[in-house]
C-alpha positions in Angstrom: 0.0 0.0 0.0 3.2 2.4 1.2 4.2 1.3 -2.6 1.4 2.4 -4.1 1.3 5.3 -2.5 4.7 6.4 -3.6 4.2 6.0 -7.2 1.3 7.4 -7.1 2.5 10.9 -6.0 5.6 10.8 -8.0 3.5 10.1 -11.3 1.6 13.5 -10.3 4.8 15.4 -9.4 5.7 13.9 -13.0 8.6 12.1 -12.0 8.7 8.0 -11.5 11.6 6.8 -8.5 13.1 3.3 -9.4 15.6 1.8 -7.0 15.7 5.6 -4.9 16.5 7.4 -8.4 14.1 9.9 -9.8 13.7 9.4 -13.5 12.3 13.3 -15.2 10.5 13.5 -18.5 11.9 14.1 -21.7 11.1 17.7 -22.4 11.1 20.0 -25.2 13.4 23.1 -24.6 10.1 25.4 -23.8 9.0 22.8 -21.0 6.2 20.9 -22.7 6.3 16.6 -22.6 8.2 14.9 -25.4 5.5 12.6 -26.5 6.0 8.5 -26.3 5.1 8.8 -30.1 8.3 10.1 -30.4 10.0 6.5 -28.4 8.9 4.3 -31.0 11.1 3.3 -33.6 10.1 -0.1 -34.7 10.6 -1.0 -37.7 8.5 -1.6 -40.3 6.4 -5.0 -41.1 5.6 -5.9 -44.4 4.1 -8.9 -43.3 0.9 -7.7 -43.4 0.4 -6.2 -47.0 0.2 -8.0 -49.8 3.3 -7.8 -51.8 4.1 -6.9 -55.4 7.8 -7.8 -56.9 8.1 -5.0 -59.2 10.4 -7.6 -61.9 6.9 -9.8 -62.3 5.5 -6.7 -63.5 7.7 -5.5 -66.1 10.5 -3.5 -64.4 13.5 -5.5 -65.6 17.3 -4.9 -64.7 18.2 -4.1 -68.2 19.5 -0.4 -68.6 16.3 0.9 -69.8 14.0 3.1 -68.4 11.0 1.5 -67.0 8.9 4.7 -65.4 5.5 3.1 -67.2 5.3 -0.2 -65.8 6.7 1.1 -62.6 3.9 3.6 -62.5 1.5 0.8 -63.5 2.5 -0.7 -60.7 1.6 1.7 -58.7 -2.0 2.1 -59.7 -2.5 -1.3 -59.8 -1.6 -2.4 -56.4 -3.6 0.8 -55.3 -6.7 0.1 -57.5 -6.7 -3.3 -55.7 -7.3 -2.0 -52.3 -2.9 -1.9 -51.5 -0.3 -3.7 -50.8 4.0 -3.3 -50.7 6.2 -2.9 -54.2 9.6 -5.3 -53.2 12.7 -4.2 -55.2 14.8 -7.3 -55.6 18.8 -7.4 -55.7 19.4 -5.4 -59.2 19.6 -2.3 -60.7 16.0 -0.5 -61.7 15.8 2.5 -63.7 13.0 5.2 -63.9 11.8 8.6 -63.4 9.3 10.4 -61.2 7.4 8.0 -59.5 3.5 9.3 -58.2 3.0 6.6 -55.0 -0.8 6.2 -54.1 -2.6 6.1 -50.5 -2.1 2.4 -49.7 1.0 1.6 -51.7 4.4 1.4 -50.0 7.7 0.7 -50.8 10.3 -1.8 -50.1 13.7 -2.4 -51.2 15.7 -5.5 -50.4 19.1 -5.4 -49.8 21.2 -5.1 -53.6 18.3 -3.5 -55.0 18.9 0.1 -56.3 16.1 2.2 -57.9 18.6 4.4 -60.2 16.9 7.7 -61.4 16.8 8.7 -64.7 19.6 11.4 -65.6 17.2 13.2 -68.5 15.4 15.7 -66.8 12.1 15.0 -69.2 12.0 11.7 -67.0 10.8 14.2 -64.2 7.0 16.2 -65.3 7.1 19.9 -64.2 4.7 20.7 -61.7 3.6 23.8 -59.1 5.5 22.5 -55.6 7.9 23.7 -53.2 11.2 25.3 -53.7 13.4 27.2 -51.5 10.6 28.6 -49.4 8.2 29.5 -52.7 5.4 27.6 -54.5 6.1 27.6 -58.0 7.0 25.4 -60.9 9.6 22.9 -60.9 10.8 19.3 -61.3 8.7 16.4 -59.8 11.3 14.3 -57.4 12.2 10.7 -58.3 10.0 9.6 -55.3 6.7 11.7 -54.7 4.2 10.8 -52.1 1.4 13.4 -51.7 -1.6 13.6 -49.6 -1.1 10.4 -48.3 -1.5 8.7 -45.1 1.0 5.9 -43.6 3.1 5.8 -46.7 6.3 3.6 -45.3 9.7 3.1 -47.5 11.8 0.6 -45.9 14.5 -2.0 -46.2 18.0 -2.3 -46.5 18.7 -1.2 -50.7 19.3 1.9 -52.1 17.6 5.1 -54.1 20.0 6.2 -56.4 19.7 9.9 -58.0 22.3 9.3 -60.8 23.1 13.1 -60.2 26.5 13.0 -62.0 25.3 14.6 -65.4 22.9 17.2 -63.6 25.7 18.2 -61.1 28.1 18.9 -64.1 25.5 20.5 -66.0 24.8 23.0 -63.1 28.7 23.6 -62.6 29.5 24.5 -66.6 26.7 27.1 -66.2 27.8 28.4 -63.3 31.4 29.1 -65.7 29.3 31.2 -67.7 26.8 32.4 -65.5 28.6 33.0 -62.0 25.0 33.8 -60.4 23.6 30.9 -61.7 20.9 29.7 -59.1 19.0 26.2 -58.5 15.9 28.0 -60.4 17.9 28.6 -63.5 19.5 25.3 -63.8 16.8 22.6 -62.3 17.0 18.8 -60.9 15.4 16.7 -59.6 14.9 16.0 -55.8 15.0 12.8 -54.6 12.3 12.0 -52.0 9.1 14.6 -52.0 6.8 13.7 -49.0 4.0 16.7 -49.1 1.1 17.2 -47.6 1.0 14.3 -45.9 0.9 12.2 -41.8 2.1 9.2 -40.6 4.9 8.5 -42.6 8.3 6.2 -42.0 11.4 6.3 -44.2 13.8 3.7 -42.7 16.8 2.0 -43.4 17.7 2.2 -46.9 20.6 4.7 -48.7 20.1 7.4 -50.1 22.5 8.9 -52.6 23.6 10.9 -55.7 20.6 13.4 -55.5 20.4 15.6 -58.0 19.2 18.3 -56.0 17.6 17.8 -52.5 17.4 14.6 -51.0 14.7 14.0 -48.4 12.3 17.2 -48.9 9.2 16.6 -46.3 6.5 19.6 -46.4 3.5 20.6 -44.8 3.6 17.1 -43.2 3.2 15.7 -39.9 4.2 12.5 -37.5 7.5 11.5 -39.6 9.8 9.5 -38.7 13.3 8.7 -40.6 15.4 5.9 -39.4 18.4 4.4 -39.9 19.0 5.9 -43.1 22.5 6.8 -45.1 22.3 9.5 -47.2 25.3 11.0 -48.9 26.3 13.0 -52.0 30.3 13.5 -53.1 31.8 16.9 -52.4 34.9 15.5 -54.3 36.1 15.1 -57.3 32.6 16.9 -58.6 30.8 18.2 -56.0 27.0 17.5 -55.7 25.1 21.1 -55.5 22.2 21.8 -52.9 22.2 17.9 -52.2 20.7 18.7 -48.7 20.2 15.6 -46.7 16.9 16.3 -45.0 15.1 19.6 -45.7 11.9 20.0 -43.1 9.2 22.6 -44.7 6.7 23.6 -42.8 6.2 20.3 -40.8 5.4 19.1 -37.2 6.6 16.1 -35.2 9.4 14.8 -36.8 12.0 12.5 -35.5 15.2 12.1 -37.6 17.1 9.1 -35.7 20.4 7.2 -36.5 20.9 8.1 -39.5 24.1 8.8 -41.0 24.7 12.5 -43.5 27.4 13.2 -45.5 26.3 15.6 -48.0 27.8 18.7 -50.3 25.2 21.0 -48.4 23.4 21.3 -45.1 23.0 17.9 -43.2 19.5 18.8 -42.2 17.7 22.7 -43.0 14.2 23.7 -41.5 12.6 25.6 -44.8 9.0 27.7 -44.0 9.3 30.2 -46.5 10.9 33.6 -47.0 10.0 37.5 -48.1 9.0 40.4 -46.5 5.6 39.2 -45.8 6.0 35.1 -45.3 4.5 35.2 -42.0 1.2 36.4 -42.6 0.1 32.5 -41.7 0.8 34.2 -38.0 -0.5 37.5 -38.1 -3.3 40.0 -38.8 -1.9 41.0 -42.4 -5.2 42.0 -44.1 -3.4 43.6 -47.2 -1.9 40.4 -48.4 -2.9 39.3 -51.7 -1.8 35.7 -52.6 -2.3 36.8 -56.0 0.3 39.8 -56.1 2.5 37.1 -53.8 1.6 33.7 -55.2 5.0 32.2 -53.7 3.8 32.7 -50.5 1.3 29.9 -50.4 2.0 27.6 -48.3 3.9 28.9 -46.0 4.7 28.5 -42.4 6.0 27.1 -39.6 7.6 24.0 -38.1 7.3 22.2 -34.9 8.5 20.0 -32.5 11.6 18.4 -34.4 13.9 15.8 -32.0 16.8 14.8 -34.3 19.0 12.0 -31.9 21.7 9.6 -31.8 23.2 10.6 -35.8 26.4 10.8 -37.2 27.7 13.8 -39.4 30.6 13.5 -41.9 31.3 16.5 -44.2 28.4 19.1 -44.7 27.7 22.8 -44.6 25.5 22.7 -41.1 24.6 20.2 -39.3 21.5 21.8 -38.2 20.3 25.0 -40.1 17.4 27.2 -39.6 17.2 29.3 -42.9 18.0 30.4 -45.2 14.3 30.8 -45.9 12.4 29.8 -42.7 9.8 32.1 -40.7 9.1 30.4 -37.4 10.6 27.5 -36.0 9.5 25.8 -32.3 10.6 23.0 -30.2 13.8 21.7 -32.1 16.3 19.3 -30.1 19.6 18.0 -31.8 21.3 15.7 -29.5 23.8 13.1 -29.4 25.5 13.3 -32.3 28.7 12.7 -33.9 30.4 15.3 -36.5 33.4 14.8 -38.4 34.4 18.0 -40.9 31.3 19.8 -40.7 31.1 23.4 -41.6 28.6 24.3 -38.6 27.4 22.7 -36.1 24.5 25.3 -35.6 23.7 27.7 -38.4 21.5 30.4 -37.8 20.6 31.9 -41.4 19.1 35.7 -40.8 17.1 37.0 -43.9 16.9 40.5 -43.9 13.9 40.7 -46.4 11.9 38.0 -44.1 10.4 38.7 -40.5 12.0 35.5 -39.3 11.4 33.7 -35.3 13.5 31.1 -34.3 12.8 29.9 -30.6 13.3 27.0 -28.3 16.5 25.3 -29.9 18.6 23.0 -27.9 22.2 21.5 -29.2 23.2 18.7 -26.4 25.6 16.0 -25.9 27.9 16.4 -29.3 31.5 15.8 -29.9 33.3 16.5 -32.6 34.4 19.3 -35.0 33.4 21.7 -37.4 35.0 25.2 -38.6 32.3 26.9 -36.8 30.8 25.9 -33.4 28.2 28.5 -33.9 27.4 30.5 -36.6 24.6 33.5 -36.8 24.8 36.2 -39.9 23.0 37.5 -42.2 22.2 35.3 -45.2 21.5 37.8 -48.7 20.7 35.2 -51.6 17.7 36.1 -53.5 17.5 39.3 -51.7 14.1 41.1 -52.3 11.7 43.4 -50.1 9.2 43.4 -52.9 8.2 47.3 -52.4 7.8 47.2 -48.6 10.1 50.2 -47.3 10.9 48.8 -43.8 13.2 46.3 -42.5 11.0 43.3 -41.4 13.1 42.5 -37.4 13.8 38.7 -36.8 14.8 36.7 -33.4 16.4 34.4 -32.7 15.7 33.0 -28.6 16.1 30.2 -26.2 18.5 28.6 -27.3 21.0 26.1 -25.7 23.8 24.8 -26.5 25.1 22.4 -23.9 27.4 19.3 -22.8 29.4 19.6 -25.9 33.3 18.7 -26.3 34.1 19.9 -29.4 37.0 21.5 -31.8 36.8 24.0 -34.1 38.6 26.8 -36.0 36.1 29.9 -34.5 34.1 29.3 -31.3 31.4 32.3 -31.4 31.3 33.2 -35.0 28.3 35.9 -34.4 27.6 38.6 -36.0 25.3 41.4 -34.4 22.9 43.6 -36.7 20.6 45.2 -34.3 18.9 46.8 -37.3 18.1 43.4 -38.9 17.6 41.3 -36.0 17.8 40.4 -31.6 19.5 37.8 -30.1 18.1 37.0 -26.3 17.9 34.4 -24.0 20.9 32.3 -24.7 22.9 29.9 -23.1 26.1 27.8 -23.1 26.3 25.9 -21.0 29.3 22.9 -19.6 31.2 23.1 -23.2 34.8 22.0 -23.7 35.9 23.7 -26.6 39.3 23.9 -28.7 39.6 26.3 -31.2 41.9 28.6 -33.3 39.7 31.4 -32.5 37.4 31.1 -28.8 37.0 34.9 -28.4 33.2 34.8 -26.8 31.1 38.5 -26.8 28.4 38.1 -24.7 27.2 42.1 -25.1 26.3 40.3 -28.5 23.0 38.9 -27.0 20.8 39.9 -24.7 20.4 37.7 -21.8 23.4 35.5 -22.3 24.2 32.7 -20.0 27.5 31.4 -19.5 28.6 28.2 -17.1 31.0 25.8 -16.6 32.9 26.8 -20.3 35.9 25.6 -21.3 37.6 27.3 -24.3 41.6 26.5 -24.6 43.7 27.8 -28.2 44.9 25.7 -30.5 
């Protein structure tokens, strides 16, 4: 009964004591309960669909390109209430593939889906691109609107990206200002518009463009997956390896990113107006702005437990995002990043980025923390003012770490606030550990170790 009583009161103080120790929730950084959604990570069972093997069905491992049958497939298995597509050991080749509610995906171990490198493979359509609606590629993989959609398994989604990569560059000679609007590719995974989704376990590589773009989705979970791109001999443009747009309840777990961009961005959407979806703008016409639909914020993203090789940021809010909430990146591994936490400050966008905690990393990068203004596609679109951003709570603790600049920050009062920081037990080694804290407002500083190297 004395039992009873005890774990009775410690589940209302919201703590459980086992063997005299006191185990506390898992919180996000503004207070609120990490979910038990968020503690499942089983894997997938394909058990219980019926099952398709894409090479009885016309998709043969001969060098062609087999987009129609695959697509077949696709409606087929949909049409007959579901089921799983199985890759076998081989090489498949196709283009944009349109998955269907009910249909999912599984690739056995030696079985690569290679993407077509002839960008007519991949039908033009309005979707999301750097923080705009507007006209562009389909991805290799598209899954939109749908509910449960699962990829899983142990092969690979290849993105062929070779030719579009050195297309892209041999512009660029010509063009220096050459953007990823004038020379298009193909993403690799779209996920839009859509809940309940699980990408586990497969590799993910040679993107074209983006690799694993999720948007205005919600309960998504990525596991175990490898994604990489080559930033030598020919390095692999905007091959982000996870770009979250507009998206809630994500959980990005064990997964390994090596990629010639950022490791994972949060996206939302950018100009002088992109966050009308929070306020009272009542002189926004979506027709004047047509890129603005669809934007908005994200929400409660835990990325855990991954390992970083080379990439531009590790984690990156920007450079178009409006509001981001509740994002945790914790132990983690990072070998030759660029950043471990990027903070990208548009000075055309009204931009919020709150509640961010970095935990429990070791490693290096060139910068341990990096917050600046971020200029590309600069464009105010008539309005007069400076739209202010801020950037608050945010944490950055329990870190050993080496890098070549500690507190790469630079202030513009003008453009945006930094408040409510804090660092907090860091061992840090770096060519350059000079740490301002009249920089931010509210700046908390314990148990920091910074030593020159």
């Amino acid at each position: 009964m004395i039992r009873i009583i005890i774990l009775t009161l410690a589940l209302t103080l919201g703590c459980v004591p086992i063997f005299g120790k006191k185990l506390n929730k898992d919180l996000w950084p503004d207070g609120t309960e990490i979910s038990t959604w968020f503690k499942d990570t089983a894997s997938v069972d394909i058990s219980k669909y019926n099952s398709y093997r894409i090479t009885d069905y016309g998709v043969v491992n001969d060098g062609r390109i087999h987009t129609k049958e695959f697509q077949a497939l696709i409606d087929m298995v949909a049409n007959n209430g579901g089921g799983v597509i199985i890759v076998p050991q081989g090489t498949y080749m196709t283009g944009a593939l349109f998955f269907r509610q009910g249909v999912h995906l599984h690739i056995l171990d030696g079985g690569v889906i290679m993407g077509s490198n002839d960008p007519s493979d991949y039908p033009l359509l309005r979707t999301r691109i750097e923080g705009e609606t507007c006209l562009y590629y389909s991805a290799l993989i598209n899954a939109d609107g749908l509910d449960g959609f699962t990829i899983s398994g142990k092969g690979t989604i290849d993105g062929n990206g070779y030719t579009f990569w050195k297309h892209f560059w041999e512009r660029r000679t010509w063009n220096p200002k050459c953007t990823n609007k004038d020379e298009q590719r193909p993403r690799l995974i779209y996920v839009s518009n859509s809940k309940n989704i699980q990408i586990e376990g497969i590799k993910l590589q040679n993107s074209a463009f983006w690799t694993t773009h999720i948007y205005n989705s919600e309960n998504v979970k990525l596991l175990r997956l490898y994604i990489s791109s080559p930033e030598k001999p020919v390095k692999a443009p905007s091959t982000d390896a996870i770009d979250l747009d507009v998206v809630k309840n994500i959980l990005v777990k064990n997964c390994y990113m090596s990629v010639n961009d950022d490791a994972i961005a949060i996206k939302g959407g950018k100009g002088p107006y992109a966050d009308a979806f929070r306020t009272n703008y009542t002189d926004i016409d979506l027709k004047k702005f047509p890129e603005m639909e669809g934007d908005g914020g994200n929400e409660n993203i835990l990325i855990e437990d991954c390992e970083y090789g080379f990439c531009h940021g590790c984690l990156t809010l920007g450079s178009e995002s409006v509001y981001d909430h509740n994002i945790i990146l914790r132990r983690i591994k990072v070998n030759q990043a660029n950043n471990l936490l990027w903070l990208k400050m548009r000075p055309d966008t009204p931009q919020r980025y709150e509640y961010v905690t970095v935990e429990d990393i070791e490693g290096n990068a060139k910068n341990f923390l990096l917050v600046a203004p971020w200029t590309q596609f600069y464009d105010l679109k008539g309005r007069k003012d400076t739209p202010m951003s801020y950037s608050d709570h945010i944490t950055m603790r329990n870190i050993t770490f080496e890098c070549d600049v500690f507190f790469n920050v630079k202030p513009r009062e003008d453009q945006y606030h930094l408040s409510n920081f804090t660092f907090e037990n860091l061992s840090i080694l770096g060519k350059n550990i000079d740490l301002n804290k009249d920089y931010i407002e509210n700046f908390t500083v314990k148990n920091v170790k910074a030593d020159k190297k």
